[in-house]
N, C-alpha and C positions, 0 to 999 in steps of 0.2 A: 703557933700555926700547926695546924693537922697535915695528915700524909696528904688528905686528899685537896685540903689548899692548896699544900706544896704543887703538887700537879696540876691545878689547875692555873696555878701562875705559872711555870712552866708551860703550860699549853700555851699560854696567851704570850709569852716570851719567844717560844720558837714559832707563834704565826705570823710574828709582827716581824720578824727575821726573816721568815723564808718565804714571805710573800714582800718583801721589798724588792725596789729597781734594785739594789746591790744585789739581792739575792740571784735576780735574770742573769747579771753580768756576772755572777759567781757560777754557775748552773749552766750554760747553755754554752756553745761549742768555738764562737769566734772570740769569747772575751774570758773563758774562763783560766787561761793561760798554760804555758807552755809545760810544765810539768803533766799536767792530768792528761794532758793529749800524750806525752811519750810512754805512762804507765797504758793508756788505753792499748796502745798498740806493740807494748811488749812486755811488761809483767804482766796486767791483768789477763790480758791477751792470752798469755803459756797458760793462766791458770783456768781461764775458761775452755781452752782448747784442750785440756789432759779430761776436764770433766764429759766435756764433750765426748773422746773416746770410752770412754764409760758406757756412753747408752747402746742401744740394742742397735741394728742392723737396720731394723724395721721401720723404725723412726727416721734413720737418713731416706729410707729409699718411701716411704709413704707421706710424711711431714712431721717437723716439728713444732710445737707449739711452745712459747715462752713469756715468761711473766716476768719484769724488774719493777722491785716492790720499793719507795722512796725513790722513783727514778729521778726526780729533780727535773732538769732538761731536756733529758733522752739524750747526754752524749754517750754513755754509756751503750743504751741500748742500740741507737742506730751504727755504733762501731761495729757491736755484734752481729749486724748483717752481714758485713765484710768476711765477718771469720766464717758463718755458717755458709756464704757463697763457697770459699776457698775452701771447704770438706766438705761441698758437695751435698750440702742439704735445701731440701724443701721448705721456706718456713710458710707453716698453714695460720699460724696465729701468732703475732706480739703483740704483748700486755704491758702499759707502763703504770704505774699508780703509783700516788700520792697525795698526801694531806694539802698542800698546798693549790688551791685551784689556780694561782697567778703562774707558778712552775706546768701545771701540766697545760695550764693555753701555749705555754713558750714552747711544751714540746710538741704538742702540736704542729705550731711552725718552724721547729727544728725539722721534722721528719720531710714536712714539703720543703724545705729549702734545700736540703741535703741528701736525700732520696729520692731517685726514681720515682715516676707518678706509681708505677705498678708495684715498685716494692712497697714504698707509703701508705697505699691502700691495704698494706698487713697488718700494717702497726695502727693501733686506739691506747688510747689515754683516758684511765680515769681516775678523781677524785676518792680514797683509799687511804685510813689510814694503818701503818704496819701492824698494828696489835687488834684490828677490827677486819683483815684481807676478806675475809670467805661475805659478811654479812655486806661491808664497804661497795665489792666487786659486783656483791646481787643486791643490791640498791641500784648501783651506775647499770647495770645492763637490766633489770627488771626482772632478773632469773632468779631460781630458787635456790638457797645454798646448796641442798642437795645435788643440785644438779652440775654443780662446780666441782665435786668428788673428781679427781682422776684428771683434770683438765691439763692441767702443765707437764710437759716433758724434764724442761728444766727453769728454775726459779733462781736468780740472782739480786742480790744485795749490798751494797758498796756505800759504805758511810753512814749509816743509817739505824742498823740493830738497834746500836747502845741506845736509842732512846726509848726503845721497849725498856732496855733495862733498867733505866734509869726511872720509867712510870710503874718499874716492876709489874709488866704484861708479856716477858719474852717469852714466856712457858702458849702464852695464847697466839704470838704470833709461828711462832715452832708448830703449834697444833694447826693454826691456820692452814702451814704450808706445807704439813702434812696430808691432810683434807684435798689438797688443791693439786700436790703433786701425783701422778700415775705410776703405777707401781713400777720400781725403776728408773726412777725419776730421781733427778738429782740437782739439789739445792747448794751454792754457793755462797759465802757472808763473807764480806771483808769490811773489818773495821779498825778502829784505832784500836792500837795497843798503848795500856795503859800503863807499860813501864816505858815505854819510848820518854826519854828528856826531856829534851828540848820544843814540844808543839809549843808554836807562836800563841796560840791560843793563854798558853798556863806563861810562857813568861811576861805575858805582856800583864795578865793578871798582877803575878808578883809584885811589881813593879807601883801598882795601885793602890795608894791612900788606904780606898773603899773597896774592898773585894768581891767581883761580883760572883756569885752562885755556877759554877762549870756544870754541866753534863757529867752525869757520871759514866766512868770508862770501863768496861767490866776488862777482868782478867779473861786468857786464851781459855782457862779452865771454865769461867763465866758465858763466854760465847758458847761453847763447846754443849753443855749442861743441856740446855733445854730442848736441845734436837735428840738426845741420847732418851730424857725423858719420854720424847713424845714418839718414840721409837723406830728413829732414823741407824743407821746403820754409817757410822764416822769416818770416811775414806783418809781425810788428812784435816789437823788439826794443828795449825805452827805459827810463828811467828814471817814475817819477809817484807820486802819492799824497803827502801831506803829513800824514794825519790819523791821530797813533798810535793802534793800536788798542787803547790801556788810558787814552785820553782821556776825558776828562768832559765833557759840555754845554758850558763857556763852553773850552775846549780845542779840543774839537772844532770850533765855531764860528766861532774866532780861526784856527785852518788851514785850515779850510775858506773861508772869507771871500782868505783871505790866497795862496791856491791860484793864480790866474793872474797874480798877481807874481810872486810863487816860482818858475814855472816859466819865465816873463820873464827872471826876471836868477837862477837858479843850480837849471836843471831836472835837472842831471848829481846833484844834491845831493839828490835828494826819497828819501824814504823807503824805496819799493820798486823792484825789476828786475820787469820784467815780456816775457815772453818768448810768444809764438802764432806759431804753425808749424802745418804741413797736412802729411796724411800724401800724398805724391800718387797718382793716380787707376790 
């Protein structure tokens, strides 16, 4: 089999995945479980809020504009309403995209079920995939690429990279979001870390006769790389999080309690990569 077979069974493996009814109930905000909703609102949360203080003055008091690229369901994105309420920002645009067109009708009716009519009206959804942003964005709105230069404030990514890496196009989606961000502008990626143990994902593999094909997981060095190439400016680049996000209550409680040991004695070891870099001025 060639690389580009490999890929393109791949392609056809994560569509039939993430355009499943599992996928809705995995993706969207009332059934995706207790875990991902406590990281929304307090890891992810610190970490979107330190990038936030980042940006210019000008951007809170005029508007900001935001793009989450693989948003899945939009729980992600419609939490970060909450945060840019609470510092007191404008937001003039949200962008969700993704390859999956079944996830972005769902988020769609995420944002009306759970947002205000007037907030809602900020936020669109389109079809996108991560290693195609700039051309994918001006197909869905009928715009020119060029004219997508400078559009985002800030750009967020949560689960999702590795699979550039994996189709080895992260250098394109890096450039993407380069193109897309304004100078000043500042991109967030959180993905799996690929020394983490224990993902349910690899033991349950193990455990199989027939072993199926994983995603591959790049290293913190791996994430890192193709934003540095495409000439972002690297604010933090580390390992953190402990709380899986298909945790339950007394799960979630026992990592999270257990968090500033963990990160004491094996921080290389947690969960996710997490990578913020600035577009410079």
């Amino acid at each position: 089999m060639t690389a580009n077979d490999k890929i393109q069974a791949m392609d056809a493996l994560f569509f039939d995945e993430y355009t499943s009814n599992q996928a809705i109930l995995k993706y969207t905000r009332a059934t995706a479980g207790y875990g991902i909703s406590y990281l929304l609102v307090h890891d992810y949360r610190d970490v979107y809020s330190r990038a936030l203080d980042q940006l210019s003055p000008e951007i809170k008091r005029e508007g900001i504009r935001v793009l989450e690229f693989g948003c899945g369901g939009a729980m992600n994105l419609i939490q970060l309403f909450s945060l840019l309420r609470n510092k007191g920002f404008t937001v003039e645009r949200a962008v969700g995209t993704d390859f999956s067109p079944v996830l972005i009708k769902s988020a769609n009716q995420e944002a009306k079920n759970y947002l205000p009519e007037n907030e809602a009206n900020h936020l669109e959804f389109h079809v996108a995939r991560n290693e195609e942003l700039v051309s994918g964005l001006s197909a869905a709105t009928a715009g020119n690429p060029e004219q997508l230069a400078d559009s985002f404030h800030l750009i967020i990514g949560v689960n999702t990279i590795r699979y550039c890496h994996a189709a080895k196009k992260q250098f394109d989606c890096a450039r993407d979001i380069y193109h897309l961000l304004a100078p000043g502008g500042i991109c967030v990626v959180i993905d799996m870390n690929n020394r983490y143990p224990c993902f349910r994902s690899d033991l349950k593999n193990r455990l199989r006769r027939v072993k199926l094909e994983q995603c591959y997981v790049p290293s913190l060095e791996e994430y890192t790389a193709p934003f540095k190439d495409a000439g972002f400016d690297v604010l933090r680049s580390q390992h953190f999080c402990w709380v899986p996000h298909s945790a339950g209550p007394l799960l979630t409680l026992l990592f999270s309690g257990l968090t500033p040991l963990l990160n004491l004695v094996a921080k290389s070891r947690a969960m996710r990569s997490l990578v913020v870099c600035r577009k410079p001025d």
